[in-house]
C-alpha positions as CSV (number, residue, x, y, z in Angstrom):
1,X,9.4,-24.8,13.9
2,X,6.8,-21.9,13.0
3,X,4.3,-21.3,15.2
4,X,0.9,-23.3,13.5
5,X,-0.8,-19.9,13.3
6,X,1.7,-19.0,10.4
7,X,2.4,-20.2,7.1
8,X,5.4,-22.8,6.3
9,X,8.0,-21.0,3.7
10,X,7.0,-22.8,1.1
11,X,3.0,-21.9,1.6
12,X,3.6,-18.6,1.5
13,X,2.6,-16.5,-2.0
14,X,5.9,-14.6,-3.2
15,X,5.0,-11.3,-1.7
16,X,4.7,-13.0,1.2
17,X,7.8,-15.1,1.4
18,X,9.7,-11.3,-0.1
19,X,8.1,-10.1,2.8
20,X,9.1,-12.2,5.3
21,X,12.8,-12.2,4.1
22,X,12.8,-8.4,4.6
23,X,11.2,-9.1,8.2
24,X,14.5,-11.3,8.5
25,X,17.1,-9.0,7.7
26,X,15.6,-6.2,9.5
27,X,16.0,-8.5,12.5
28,X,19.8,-8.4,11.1
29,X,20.2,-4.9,11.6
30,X,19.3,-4.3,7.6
31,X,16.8,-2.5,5.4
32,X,16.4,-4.2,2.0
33,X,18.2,-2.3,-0.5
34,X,19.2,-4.7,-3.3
35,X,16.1,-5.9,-5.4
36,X,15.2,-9.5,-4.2
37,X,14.8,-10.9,-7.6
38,X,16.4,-14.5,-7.5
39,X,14.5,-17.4,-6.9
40,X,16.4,-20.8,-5.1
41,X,17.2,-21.6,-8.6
42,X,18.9,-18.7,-9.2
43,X,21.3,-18.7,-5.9
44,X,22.2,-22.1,-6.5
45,X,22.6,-21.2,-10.2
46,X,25.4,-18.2,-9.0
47,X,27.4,-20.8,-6.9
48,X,27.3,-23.7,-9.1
49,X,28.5,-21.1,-12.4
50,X,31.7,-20.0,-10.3
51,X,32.6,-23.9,-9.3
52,X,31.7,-24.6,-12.9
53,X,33.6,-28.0,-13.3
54,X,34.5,-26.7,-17.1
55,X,36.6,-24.3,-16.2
56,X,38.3,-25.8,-12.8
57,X,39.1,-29.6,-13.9
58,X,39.6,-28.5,-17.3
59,X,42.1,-25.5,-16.8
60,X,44.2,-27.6,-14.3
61,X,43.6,-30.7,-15.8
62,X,47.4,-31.0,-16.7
63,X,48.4,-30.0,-13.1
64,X,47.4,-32.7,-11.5
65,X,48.0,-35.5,-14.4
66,X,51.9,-34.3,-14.4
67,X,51.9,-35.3,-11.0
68,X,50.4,-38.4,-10.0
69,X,48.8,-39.9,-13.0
70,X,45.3,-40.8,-13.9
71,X,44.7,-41.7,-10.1
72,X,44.5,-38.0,-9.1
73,X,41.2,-38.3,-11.4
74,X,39.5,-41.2,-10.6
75,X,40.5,-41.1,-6.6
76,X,41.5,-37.4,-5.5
77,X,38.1,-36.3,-6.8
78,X,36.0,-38.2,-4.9
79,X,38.5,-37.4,-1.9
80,X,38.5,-34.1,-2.2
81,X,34.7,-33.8,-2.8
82,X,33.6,-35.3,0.1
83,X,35.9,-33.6,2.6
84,X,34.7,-30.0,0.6
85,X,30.9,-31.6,1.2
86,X,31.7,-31.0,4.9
87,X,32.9,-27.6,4.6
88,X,29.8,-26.8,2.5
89,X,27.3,-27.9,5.0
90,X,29.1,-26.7,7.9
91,X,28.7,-23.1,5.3
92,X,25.2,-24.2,4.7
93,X,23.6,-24.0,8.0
94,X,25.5,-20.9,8.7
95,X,23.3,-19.2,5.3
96,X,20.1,-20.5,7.2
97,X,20.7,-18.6,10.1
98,X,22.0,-15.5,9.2
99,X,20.9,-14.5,5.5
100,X,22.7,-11.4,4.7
101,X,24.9,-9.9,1.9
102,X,27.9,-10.2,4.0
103,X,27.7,-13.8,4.5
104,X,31.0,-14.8,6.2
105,X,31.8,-12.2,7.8
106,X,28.6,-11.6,9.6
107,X,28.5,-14.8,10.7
108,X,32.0,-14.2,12.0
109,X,30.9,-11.2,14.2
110,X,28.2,-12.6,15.3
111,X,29.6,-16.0,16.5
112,X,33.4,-14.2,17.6
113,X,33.1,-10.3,17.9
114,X,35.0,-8.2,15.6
115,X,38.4,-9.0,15.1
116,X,37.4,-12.4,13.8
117,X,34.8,-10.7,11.6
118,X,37.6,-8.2,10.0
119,X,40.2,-11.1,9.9
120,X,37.7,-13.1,7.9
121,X,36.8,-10.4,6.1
122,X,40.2,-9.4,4.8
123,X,40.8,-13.3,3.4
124,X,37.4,-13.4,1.9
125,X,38.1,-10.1,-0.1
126,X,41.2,-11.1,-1.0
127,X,40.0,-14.8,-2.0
128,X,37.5,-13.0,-4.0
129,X,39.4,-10.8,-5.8
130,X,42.4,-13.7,-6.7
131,X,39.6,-16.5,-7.6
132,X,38.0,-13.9,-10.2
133,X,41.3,-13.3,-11.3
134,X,42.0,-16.9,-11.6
135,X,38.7,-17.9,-13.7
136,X,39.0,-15.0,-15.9
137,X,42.9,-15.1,-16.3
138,X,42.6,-19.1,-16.8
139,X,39.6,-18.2,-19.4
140,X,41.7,-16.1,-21.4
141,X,44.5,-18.8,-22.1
142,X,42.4,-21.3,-22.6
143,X,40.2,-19.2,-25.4
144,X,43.5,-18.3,-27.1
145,X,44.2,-21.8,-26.8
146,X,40.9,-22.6,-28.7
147,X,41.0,-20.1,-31.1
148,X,44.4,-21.1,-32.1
149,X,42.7,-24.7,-33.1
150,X,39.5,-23.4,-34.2
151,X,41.5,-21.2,-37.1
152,X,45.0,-22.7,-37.6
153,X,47.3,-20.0,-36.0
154,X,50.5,-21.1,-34.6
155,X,51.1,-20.5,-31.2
156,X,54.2,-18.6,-31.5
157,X,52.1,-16.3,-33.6
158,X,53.6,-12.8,-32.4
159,X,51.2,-9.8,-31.5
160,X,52.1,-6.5,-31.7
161,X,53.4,-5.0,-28.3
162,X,51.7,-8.3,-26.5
163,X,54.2,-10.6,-27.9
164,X,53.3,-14.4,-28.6
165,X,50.0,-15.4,-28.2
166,X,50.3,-17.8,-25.8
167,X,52.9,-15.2,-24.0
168,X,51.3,-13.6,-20.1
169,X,51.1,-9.9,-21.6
170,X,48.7,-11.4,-24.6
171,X,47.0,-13.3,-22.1
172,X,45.9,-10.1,-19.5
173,X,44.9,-8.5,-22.5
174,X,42.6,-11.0,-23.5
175,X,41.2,-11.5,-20.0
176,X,40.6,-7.7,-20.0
177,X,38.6,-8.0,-23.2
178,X,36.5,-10.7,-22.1
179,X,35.7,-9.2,-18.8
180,X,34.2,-6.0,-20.3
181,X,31.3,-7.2,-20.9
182,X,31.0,-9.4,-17.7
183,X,31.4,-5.8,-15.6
184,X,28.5,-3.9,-17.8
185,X,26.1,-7.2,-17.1
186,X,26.7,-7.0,-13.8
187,X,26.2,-2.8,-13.5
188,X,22.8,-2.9,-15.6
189,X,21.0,-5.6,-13.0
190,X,20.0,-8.5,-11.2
191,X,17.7,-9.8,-13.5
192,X,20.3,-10.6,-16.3
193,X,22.9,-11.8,-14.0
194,X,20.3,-13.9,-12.6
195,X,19.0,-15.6,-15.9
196,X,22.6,-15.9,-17.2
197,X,22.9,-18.2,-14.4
198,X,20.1,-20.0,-14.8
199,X,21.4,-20.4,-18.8
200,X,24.8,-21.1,-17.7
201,X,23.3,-23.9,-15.4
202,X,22.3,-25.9,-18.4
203,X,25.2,-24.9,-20.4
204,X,27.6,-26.6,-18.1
205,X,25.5,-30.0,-17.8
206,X,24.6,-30.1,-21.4
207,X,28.2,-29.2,-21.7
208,X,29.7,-32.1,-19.9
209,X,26.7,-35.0,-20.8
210,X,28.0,-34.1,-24.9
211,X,31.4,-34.2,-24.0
212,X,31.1,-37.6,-22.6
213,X,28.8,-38.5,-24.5
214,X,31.5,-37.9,-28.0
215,X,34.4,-38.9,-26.3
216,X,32.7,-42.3,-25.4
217,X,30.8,-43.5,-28.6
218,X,33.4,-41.3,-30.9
219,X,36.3,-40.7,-29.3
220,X,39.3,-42.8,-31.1
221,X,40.8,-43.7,-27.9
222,X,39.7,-45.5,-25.0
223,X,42.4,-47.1,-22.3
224,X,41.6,-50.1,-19.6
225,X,40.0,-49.7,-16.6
226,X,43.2,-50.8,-14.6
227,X,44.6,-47.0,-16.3
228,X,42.2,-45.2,-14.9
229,X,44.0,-45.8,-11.6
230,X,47.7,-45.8,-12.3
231,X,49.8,-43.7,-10.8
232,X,52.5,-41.8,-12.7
233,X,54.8,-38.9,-12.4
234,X,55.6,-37.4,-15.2
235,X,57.3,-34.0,-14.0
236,X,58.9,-34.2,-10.3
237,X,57.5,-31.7,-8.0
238,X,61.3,-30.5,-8.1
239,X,61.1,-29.9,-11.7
240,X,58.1,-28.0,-11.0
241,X,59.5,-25.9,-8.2
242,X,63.0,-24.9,-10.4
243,X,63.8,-22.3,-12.9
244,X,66.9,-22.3,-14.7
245,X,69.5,-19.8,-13.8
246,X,71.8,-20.1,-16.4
247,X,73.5,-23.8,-15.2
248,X,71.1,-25.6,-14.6
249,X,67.9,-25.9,-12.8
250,X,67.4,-25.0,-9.2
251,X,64.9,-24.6,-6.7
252,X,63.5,-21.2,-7.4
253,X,60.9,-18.3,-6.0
254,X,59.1,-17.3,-9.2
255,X,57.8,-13.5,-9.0
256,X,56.4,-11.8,-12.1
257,X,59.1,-12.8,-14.7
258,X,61.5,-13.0,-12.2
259,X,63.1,-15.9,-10.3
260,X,65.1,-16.0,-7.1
261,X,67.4,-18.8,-5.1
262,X,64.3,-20.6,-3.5
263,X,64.4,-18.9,0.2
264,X,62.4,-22.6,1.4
265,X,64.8,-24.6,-0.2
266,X,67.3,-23.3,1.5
267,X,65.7,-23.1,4.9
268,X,65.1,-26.8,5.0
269,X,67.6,-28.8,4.1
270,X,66.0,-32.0,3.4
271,X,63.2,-30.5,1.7
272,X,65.2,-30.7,-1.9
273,X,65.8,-34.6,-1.5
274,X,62.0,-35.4,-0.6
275,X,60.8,-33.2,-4.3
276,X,64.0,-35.3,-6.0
277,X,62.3,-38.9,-4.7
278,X,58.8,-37.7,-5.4
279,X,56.9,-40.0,-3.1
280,X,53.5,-40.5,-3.8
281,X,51.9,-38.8,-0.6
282,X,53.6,-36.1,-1.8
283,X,52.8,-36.1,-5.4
284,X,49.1,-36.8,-4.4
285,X,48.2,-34.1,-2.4
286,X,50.2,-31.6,-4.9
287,X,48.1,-32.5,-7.4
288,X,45.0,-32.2,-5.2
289,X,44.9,-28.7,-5.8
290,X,43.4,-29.3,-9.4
291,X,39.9,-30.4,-7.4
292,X,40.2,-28.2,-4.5
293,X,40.4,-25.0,-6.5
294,X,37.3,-26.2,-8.8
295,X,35.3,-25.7,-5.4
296,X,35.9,-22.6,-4.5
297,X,33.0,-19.6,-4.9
298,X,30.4,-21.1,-3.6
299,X,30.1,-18.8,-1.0
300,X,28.3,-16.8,-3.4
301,X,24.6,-18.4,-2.7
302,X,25.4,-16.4,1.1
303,X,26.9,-13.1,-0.4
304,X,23.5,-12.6,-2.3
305,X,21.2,-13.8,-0.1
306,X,19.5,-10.5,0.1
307,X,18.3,-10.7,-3.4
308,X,17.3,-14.3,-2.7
309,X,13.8,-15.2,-2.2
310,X,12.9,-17.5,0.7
311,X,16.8,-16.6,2.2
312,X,16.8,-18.4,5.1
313,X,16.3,-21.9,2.9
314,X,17.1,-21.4,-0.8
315,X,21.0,-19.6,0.4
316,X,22.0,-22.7,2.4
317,X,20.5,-25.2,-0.5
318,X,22.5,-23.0,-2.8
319,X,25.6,-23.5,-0.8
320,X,25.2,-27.3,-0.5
321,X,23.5,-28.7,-3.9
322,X,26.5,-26.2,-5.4
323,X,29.2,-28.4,-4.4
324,X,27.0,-31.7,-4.4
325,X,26.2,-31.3,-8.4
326,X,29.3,-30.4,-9.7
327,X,31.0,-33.5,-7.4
328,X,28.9,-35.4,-9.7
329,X,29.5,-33.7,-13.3
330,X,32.4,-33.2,-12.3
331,X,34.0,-37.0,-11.9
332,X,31.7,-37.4,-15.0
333,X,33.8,-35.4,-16.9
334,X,37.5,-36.4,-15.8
335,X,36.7,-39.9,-15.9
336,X,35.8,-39.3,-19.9
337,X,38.8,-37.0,-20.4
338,X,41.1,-39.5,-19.1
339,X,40.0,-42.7,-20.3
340,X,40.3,-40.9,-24.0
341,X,43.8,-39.6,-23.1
342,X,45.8,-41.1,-26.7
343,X,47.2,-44.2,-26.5
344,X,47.5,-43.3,-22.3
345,X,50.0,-41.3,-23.4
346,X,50.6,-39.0,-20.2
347,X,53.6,-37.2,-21.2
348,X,52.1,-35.9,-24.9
349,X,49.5,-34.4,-22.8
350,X,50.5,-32.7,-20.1
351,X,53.2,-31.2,-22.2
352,X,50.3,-29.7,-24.3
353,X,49.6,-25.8,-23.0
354,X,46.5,-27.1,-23.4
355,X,45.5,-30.8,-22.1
356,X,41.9,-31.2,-22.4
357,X,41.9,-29.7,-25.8
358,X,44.9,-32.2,-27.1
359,X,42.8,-34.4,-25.8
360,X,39.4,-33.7,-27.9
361,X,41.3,-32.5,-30.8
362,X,42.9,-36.3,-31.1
363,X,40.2,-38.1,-30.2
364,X,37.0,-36.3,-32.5
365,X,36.6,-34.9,-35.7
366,X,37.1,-31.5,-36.4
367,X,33.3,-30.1,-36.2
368,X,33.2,-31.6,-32.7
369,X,36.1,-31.1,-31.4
370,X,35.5,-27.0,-32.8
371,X,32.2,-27.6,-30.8
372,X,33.3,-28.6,-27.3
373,X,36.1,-25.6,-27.4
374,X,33.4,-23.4,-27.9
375,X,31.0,-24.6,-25.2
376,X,33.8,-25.0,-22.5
377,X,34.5,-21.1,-23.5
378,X,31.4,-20.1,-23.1
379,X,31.2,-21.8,-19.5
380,X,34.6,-19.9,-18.5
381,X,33.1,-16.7,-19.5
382,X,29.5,-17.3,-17.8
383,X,31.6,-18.1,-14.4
384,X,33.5,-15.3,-14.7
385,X,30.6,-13.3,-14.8
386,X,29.2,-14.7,-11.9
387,X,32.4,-14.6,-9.8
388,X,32.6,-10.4,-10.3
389,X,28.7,-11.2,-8.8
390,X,30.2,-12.6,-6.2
391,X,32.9,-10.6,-5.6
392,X,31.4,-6.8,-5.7
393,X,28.9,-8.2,-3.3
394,X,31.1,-9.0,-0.5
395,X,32.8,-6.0,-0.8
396,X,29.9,-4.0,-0.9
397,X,29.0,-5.8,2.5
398,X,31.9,-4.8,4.6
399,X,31.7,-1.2,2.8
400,X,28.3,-0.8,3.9
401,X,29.7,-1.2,7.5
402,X,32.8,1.2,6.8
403,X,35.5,-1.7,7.0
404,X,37.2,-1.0,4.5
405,X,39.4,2.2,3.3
406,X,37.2,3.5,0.5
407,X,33.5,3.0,1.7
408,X,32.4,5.7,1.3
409,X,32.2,5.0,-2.5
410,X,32.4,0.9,-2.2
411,X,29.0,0.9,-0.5
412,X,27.2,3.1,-3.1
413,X,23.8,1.7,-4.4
414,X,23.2,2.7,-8.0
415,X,19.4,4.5,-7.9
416,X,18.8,3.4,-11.3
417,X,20.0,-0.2,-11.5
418,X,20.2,-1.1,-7.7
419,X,23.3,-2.5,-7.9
420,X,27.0,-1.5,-6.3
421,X,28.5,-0.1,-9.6
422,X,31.8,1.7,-7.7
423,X,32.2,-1.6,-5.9
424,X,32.4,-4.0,-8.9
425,X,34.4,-1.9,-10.9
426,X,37.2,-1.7,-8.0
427,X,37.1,-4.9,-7.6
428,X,37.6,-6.1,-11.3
429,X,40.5,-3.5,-12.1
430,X,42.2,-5.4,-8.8
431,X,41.3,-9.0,-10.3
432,X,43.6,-7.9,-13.1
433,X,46.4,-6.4,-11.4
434,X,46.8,-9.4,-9.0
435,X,47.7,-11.2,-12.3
436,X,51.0,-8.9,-12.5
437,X,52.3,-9.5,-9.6
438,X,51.6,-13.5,-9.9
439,X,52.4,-14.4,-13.7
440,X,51.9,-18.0,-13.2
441,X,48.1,-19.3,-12.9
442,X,49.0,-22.3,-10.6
443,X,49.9,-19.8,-7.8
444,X,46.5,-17.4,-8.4
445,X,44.4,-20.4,-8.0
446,X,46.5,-21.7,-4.6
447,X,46.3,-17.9,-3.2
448,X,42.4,-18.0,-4.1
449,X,41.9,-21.5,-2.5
450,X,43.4,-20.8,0.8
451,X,42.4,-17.3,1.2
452,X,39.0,-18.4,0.9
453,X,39.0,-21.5,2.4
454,X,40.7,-20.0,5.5
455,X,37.6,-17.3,5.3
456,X,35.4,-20.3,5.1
457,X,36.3,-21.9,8.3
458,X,36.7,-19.2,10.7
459,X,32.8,-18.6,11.3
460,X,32.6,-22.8,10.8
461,X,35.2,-23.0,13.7
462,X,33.3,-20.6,16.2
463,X,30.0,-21.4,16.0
464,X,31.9,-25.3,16.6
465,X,33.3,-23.6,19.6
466,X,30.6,-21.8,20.7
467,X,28.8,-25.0,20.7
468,X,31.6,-26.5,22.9
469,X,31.2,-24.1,25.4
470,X,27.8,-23.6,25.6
471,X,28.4,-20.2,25.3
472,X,28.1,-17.0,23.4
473,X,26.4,-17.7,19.8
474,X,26.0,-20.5,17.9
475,X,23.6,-21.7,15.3
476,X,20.2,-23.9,16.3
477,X,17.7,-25.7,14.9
478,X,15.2,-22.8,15.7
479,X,17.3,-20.1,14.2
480,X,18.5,-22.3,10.7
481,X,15.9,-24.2,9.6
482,X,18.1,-25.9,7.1
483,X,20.8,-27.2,9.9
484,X,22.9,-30.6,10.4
485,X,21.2,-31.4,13.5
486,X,23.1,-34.0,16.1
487,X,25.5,-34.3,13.1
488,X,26.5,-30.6,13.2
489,X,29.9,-31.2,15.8
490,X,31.6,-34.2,13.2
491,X,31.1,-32.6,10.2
492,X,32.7,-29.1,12.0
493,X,35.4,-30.5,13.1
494,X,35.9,-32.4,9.3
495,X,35.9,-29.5,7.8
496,X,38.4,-27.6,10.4
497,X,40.9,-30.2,9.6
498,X,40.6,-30.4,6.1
499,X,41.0,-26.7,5.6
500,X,43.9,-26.4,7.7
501,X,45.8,-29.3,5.7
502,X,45.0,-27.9,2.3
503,X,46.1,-24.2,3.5
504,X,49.5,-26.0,4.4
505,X,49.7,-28.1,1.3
506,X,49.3,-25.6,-1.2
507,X,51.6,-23.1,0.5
508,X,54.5,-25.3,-0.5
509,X,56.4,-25.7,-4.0
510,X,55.6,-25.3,-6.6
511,X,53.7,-22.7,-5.0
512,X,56.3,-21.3,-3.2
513,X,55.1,-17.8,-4.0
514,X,51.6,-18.7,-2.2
515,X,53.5,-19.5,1.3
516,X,55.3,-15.9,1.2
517,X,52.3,-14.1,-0.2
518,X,50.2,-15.5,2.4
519,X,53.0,-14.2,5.0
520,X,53.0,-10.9,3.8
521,X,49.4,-10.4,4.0
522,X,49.0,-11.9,7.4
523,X,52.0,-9.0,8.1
524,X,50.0,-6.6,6.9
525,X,47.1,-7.5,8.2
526,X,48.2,-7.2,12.0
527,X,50.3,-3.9,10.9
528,X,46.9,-2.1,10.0
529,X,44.8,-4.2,12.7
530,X,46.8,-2.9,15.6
531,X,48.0,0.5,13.8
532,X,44.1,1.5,12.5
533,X,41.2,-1.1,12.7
534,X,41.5,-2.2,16.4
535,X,40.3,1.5,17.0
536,X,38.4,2.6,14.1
537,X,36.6,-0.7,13.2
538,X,33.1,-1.7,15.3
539,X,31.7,-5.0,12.8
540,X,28.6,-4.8,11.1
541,X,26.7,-1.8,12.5
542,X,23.1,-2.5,12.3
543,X,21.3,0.5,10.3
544,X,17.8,-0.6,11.9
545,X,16.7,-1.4,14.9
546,X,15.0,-4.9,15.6
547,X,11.4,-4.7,15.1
C-alpha cells in the first residue's frame, strides 16, 4: 500500500501518474524514451487485437472440426480458456511488478540471472516473429478466400508467376501487400497504433455480436443441442500426418514443398497404429491447438508498458481482461458457427479451404454474408498490425541491452516519430521468410504457440520457485499491486503444467515439423550460448542509476 501522504494511482492527475511511471522505470534501470501515450484502454486494446478471436477460431476453425467434431467447440474452448486464464494471471502480476518494454525477459533476469533471461528471450523473439507471421500469412488466405466469394473468381484462377490463387506463392504475396501498410502505421507513431486499437476493439465485438446475431435469427440452418457436443473424426490424425509419395500415403515430414519418410514414424513403432485408431484423447487435444493458438500475443500489454499510462496497473489488466474477453466472444462466436454448420454436415465443411465462410455463405444471403467477410478481414488486418506492435517492441528491448547480433541498429529510436523503425522493419521482412521455410499454416501457428508459451512460463516458473525457496526474487504484494495474493502458488503451478503439455502436444503430427524445428533451435541456441553469449552477454544493463 502507498504511504497515506501520497496519492492512490487512480487520484493522481495524468502528469502525475506519467510522472510517476517514469519514477518507476528509472527505478528499472531506464529513462523514458518511448512517448507514453496509451491509456489502460489502449494496452488492453493491443493484446486483445492480436488474440482477436476473428482471426484465431476462424482461421483454424476447420482444424479442429476435422478432428474431433463439434465438441472441440463447445468443450475444448472453455478447457483451454481457463487453463490459458492461469497463465495470464500468473503473466499479470509479473506486468505489475516490473513494467518495462522488455516484459518477459526482464522479469526473467531479474527472478533467474541471465541465462534464463537470454533463453527466454530467444523463444519470445522467435514466437514473435512466427505468431506475426501466422496472423498475417493466415490473413492473406483467408482475404483471397473472401474476395473469391465477394466477386465470383474461381479458385483455380491462375496468377501470373504466383500461380493459383489459392496456391502458397499467391498467398506470401498477398500477405506482403497487406503488411505494407501495417509497417508504415507502426513507423509514423504511437498515437495511430494506439487508436487503431481502440477501433479494432469495437470492430471485433461488434464483429462477433452481428455475426451471431444473422446466423441465429437468419441463418438457414440451425442443428440440436445434443450436436453441439458430438464428437466426430472426419480426417484421421494419420491422414493428416501423410503425404503421398507416389503409392500411397505415408507418414511424412512436410518442409517447404517438400516431403520426407516421417523420421517420428519411424522411431516409434507403435506410434502409426495409435494415428490409424484415432482415439479420442488423441484426437482432442490435436484439435486443441485451434484455441490455444487464438491466445497467444497477449504479452503485448507488458512489451509496451512503457508507453502505458499508470504501468504498474493498466499492463497487468491488459494482460488479464485480454484473455478474459475474448474467452467470452470467443465461445460466442463458435457456438454460432457451429450450430449453423449445413444440415451438420462436417465433412462439406471442413473440406472447404475455407470453413467459416462455407459456412456464412450457405446459411445468409449474399449482402450479408459479403458483409461478415469483410469485417472478419478487417479484424485480421487490425491484428496484424498490432502483432508487428508487439513484435518490434520486444526486439527493440533486448537490442537496447546489446543481446542480440545487430543492436546497434535494432535499438535505434527514430528522433522524429519515437518509435524503433530499424527494429520493426527487421522483424517484418523475417515474419515473411519464416513462411518459406514452413509452407503449411498449421505448423507456423504450433511453432508460434510453443515458442511463446515456453517464453511465457519461464519468468512464471521462477518467481514460483523463488517463492519456494524463500530466496532470491520473487514478486509481492508491495512490489505488484495488481497480484494473486495467497492464490499466487496454485495458479503457478497450473499454468507450469499446462504449458509443458501443450509444448508436447503440438510438437507431434501433424506438426511433425514443429518437434524438429523446435530441436534445431534449442541446438542452436546452446551452440551460440556456450560459443558467444555465456561471455559476451550481461542481461538488461540498467542505463540509470536508481534514484
Amino acid at each position: 500500500m502507498p504511504p497515506t501522504s501520497e496519492k492512490s494511482p487512480t487520484a493522481r492527475t495524468r502528469e502525475e501518474q506519467i510522472a510517476q511511471d517514469e519514477l518507476d522505470l528509472r527505478r528499472l534501470g531506464y529513462g523514458q524514451q518511448l512517448f507514453r501515450e496509451m491509456g489502460g484502454f489502449s494496452n488492453f486494446a493491443v493484446s486483445f487485437s492480436i488474440i482477436t478471436v476473428l482471426t484465431g477460431a476462424v482461421l483454424l476453425f476447420g482444424y479442429g472440426l476435422k478432428f474431433s467434431g463439434p465438441i472441440i467447440n463447445s468443450v475444448g474452448w472453455p478447457i483451454v480458456s481457463l487453463f490459458t486464464l492461469c497463465v495470464a494471471a500468473s503473466m499479470a502480476e509479473l506486468a505489475s511488478a516490473y513494467p518495462t518494454a522488455g516484459g518477459l525477459y526482464f522479469w526473467s533476469f531479474r527472478l533467474g540471472g541471465p541465462r534464463w533471461a537470454w533463453v527466454t528471450a530467444w523463444l519470445n523473439m522467435v514466437g514473435q516473429v512466427t505468431i506475426t507471421a501466422g496472423i498475417n500469412v493466415g490473413a492473406a488466405t483467408y482475404l483471397i478466400g473472401a474476395a473469391s466469394r465477394i466477386f465470383d473468381i474461381a479458385a483455380t484462377t491462375q496468377v501470373p508467376m504466383f500461380g493459383a490463387i489459392n496456391g502458397w506463392p499467391f498467398q506470401i504475396f498477398i500477405m506482403v501487400l497487406i503488411m505494407i501498410p501495417q509497417i508504415l502505421i507502426n513507423v509514423f507513431g504511437i498515437r495511430l497504433i494506439a487508436r487503431l486499437n481502440q477501433i479494432s476493439v469495437w470492430w471485433h465485438i461488434g464483429g462477433v455480436l452481428l455475426i451471431t446475431f444473422l446466423l441465429t435469427f437468419l441463418g438457414k440452418y440451425h442443428s440440436s443441442l445434443s450436436f453441439l457436443f458430438s464428437f466426430s473424426t472426419t480426417t484421421s490424425p494419420l491422414e493428416a500426418s501423410s503425404a503421398d509419395f507416389g503409392h500411397g500415403l505415408a507418414p511424412a515430414l512436410v518442409i517447404g514443398s517438400h516431403s520426407f519418410a516421417s523420421p517420428l514414424f519411424a522411431l516409434i513403432p507403435g506410434l502409426e497404429s495409435l494415428y490409424r485408431t484415432a482415439p479420442f484423447a488423441l484426437v482432442f487435444v490435436l484439435a486443441m491447438l485451434q484455441a490455444q493458438w487464438t491466445y497467444t500475443g497477449y504479452d503485448a500489454s507488458a512489451h509496451i508498458a512503457e508507453e502505458t499510462v499508470m504501468a504498474k496497473l493498466n499492463c497487468a489488466w491488459g494482460v488479464f481482461l485480454s484473455v478474459l474477453v475474448s474467452m467470452v466472444a470467443g465461445y460466442i462466436l463458435l457456438l454460432a458457427l457451429t450450430w449453423s454448420i449445413p444440415s451438420g454436415d462436417i465433412k462439406a465443411v471442413v473440406s472447404d479451404d475455407y470453413p467459416v465462410l462455407f459456412v456464412v455463405y450457405a446459411n445468409l444471403a449474399r449482402f450479408w454474408a459479403n458483409l461478415i467477410a469483410i469485417i472478419i478481414g478487417g479484424a485480421m488486418w487490425l491484428c496484424g498490425a498490432s502483432s508487428i506492435t508487439s513484435m518490434a517492441r520486444m526486439w527493440y528491448a533486448i537490442a537496447r541491452d546489446d543481446g542480440i547480433p545487430g543492436s546497434k541498429y535494432l535499438k535505434k529510436i527514430n528522433p522524429t516519430y519515437r518509435t524503433p523503425v530499424v527494429s520493426i522493419l527487421v522483424t517484418s521482412v523475417l515474419s515473411v521468410l519464416i513462411c518459406l521455410y514452413a509452407a503449411a499454416y498449421f505448423v507456423v501457428t504450433s511453432i508460434s504457440t510453443i515458442a511463446l508459451y515456453l517464453a511465457y512460463v519461464i519468468p512464471i516458473y521462477l518467481n514460483w520457485r523463488n517463492r519456494r525457496k524463500n530466496s532470491g526474487e520473487f514478486v509481492t504484494a508491495q512490489q505488484a499491486p495488481w497480484n494473486l495474493g495467497k492464490f499466487s502458488p496454485l495458479i503457478n503451478t497450473i499454468a507450469i503444467v499446462w504449458t509443458i503439455f501443450i509444448a508436447i502436444i503440438f510438437s507431434i503430427p501433424p506438426n511433425e515439423l514443429v518437434l524438429w524445428s523446435m530441436l534445431l533451435l534449442g541446438a542452436v541456441m546452446l551452440l551460440y550460448w556456450f560459443g558467444i553469449a555465456r561471455k559476451t552477454f550481461k542481461g538488461p544493463q540498467p542505463t540509470l542509476r536508481e534514484p
